[in-house]
N, C-alpha and C positions, 0 to 999 in steps of 0.2 A: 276426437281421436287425435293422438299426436302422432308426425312421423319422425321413425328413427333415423337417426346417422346411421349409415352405413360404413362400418370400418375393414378395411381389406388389410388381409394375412399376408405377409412376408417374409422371405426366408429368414431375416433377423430375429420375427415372433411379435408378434404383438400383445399390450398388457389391453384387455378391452376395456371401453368406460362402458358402464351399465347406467341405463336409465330408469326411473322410477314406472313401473308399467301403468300406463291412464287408466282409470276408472271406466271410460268410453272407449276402449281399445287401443290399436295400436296400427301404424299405416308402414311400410317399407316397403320404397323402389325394388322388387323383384324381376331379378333378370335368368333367373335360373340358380344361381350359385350363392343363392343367400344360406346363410344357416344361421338358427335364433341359439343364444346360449341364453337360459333362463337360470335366475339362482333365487331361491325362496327362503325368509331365515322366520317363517311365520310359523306358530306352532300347527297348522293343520298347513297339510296339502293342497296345493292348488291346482285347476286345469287349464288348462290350454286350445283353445281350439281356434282350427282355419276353414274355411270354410269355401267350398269349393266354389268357383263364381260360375261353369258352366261345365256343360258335358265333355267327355275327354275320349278323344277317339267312340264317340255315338254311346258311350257308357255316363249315367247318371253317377257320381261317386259321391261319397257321406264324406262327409265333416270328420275333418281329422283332432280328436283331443289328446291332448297327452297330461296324465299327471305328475305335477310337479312335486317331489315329496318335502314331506315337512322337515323342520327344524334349518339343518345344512345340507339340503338336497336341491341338485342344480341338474340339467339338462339339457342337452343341445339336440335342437331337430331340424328339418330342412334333409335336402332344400325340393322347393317347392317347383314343378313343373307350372311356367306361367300362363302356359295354354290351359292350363286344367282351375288356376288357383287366381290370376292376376283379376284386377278389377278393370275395369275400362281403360282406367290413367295410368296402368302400369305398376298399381301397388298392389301388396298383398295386406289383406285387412285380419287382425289380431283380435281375440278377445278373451275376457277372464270371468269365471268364475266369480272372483275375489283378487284385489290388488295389492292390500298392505302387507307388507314386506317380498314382495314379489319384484324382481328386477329385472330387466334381459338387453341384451348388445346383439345388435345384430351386425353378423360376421358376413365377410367375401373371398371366397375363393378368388386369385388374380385371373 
């Protein structure tokens, strides 16, 4: 698994850098106010999925996927409550489907 830079929004805007998404997922310091922008330029769709790390408020919750659509279809999702989603060390753990041509930046609310 690789982790992502986390890059924070500013009133100026920001151009995001995207990372090639791992074959073995993907790790990001989650504090609450992440959100993933995904962009796929592969001819099929991709999925997405997080996976909850423990119960949320005494409630089991499923596995969030989202698809990513094909050709020039991108996505932004988040952000992720850490009580429900983080892993032990504080990260949220990513994984795919399928990786090639599949990209994502993850964003910060200040």
């Amino acid at each position: 698994m690789a982790e992502l830079t986390v890059q924070v929004v500013a009133l100026a805007g920001i151009t995001p850098a995207y990372a090639a998404a791992a074959a073995g997922g993907d790790t990001v310091k989650n504090d609450g106010r992440i959100f993933l922008h995904f962009k796929n330029t592969n001819a099929a769709a991709r999925n997405v999925t997080i996976t909850p790390q423990r119960k949320y408020r005494g409630v089991t919750l499923s596995p969030v996927t989202v698809a990513i659509p094909l050709t020039t279809g991108d996505k932004m999702i988040g952000p992720f409550d850490p009580e429900a989603f983080n892993q032990a060390d504080g990260t949220l753990a990513i994984t795919y489907d399928a990786v090639t041509n599949l990209t994502v930046a993850a964003v910060r609310l200040p």
